[in-house]
C-alpha positions in Angstrom: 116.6 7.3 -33.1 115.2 9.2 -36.0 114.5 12.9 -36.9 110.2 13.2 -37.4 108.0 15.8 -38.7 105.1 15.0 -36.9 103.7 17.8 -34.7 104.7 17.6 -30.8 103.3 19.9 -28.7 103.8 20.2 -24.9 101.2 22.5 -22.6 101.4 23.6 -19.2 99.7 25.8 -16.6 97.2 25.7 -19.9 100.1 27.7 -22.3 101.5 25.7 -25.2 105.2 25.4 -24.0 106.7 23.5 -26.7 105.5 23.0 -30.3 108.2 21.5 -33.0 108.2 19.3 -36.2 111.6 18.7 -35.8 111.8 16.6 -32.8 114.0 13.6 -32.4 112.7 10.4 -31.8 113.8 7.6 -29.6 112.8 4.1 -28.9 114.4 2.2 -26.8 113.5 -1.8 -26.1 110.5 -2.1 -23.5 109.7 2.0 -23.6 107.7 3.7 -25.6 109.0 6.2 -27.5 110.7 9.6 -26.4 110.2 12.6 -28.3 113.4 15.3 -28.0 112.4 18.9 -28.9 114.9 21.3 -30.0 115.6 24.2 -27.4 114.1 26.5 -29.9 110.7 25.5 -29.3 110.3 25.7 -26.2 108.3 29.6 -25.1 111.8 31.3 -23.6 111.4 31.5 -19.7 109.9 28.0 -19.5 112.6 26.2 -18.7 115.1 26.8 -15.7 118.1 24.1 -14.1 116.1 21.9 -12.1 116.9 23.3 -8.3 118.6 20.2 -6.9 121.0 19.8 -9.8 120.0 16.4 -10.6 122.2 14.4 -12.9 121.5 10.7 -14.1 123.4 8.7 -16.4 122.3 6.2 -19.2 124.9 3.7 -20.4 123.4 4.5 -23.8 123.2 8.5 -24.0 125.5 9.3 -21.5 124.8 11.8 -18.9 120.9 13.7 -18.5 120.4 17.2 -16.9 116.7 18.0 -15.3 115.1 21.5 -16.0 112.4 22.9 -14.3 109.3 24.1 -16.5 107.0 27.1 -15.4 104.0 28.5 -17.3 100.4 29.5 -16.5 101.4 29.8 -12.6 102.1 26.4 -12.5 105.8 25.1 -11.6 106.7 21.2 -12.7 110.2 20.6 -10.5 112.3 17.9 -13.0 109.4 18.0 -16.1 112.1 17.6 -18.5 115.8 16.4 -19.2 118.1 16.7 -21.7 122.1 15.6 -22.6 124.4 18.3 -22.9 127.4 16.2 -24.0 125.4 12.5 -25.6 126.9 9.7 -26.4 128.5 8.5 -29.4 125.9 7.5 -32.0 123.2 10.0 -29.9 125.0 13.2 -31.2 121.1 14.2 -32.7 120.2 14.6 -29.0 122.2 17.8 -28.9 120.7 20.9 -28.0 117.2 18.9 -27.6 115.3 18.7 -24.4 112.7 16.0 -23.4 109.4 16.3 -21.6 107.8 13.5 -19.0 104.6 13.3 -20.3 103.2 12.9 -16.6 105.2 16.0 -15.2 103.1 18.7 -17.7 99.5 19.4 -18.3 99.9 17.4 -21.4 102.1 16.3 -24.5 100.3 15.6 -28.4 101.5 13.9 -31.6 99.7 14.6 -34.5 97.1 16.2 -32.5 96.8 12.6 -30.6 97.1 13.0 -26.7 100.2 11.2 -25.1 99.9 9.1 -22.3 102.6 8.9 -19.8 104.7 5.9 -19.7 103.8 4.1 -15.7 106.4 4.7 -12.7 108.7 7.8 -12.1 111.3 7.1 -14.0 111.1 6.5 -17.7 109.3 9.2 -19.7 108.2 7.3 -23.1 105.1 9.2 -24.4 102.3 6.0 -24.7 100.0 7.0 -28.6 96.9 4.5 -29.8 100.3 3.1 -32.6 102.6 1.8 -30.0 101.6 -1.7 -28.0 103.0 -2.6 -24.6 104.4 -4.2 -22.5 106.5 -1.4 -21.0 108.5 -0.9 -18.3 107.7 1.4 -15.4 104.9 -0.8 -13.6 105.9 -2.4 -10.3 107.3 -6.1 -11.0 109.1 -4.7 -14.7 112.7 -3.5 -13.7 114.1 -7.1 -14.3 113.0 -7.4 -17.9 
């Protein structure tokens, strides 16, 4: 997990929802890396609770929260997560809110257009620097 000043931006319903060079990075063995944005720069309005009050728990981080994104007339149910109360050690991840790549028009680092991270679950944002394997493809839970 490390603090980065490279430029993250996250569109949606073709608006620029988020935009920070203050994110938090984190990489995690067999993902790709996660960029956090602070709640500051995301557009106010975007974000909402996600409507079914999903929670999910990561022995690592602790417990996530899903949020809702809307912009452009377009609705993403569960695009992002964040953890109110991390973990010890993940304290940086306060006040910060992550988007799944797959769930938004589009994420960018450095300009560079993210891919999303395969399966529904993990939301690692995939750039031309990071090399696979990663998890999230049928047949990769185990490993």
């Amino acid at each position: 997990m490390e603090p980065t000043d490279e430029l993250v931006i996250v569109t949606l319903g073709g608006e620029t929802i988020a935009e920070s060079r203050r994110s938090v990075r984190v990489l995690e063995t067999s993902h790709p890396p996660v960029y956090y944005l602070p709640f500051g720069a995301v557009m106010p309005g975007v974000l909402r609770p996600a409507a079914n009050g999903r929670r999910t728990f990561c022995e690592w981080k602790g417990y996530a929260v899903y949020w809702e994104a809307s912009a452009g007339g377009r609705t993403s149910p569960a695009a992002a997560w964040s953890y109110p109360a991390p973990s010890p050690g993940f304290e940086a991840l306060m006040g910060h809110v992550a988007f799944y790549p797959g769930r938004v028009d589009g994420c960018s680092v450095d300009g560079e257009a993210v891919q999303a991270q395969p399966g529904d679950f993990y939301g690692g944002w995939i750039t031309s620097w990071i090399q696979g394997p990663f998890k999230g493809s049928p047949g990769t839970a185990g490993w």
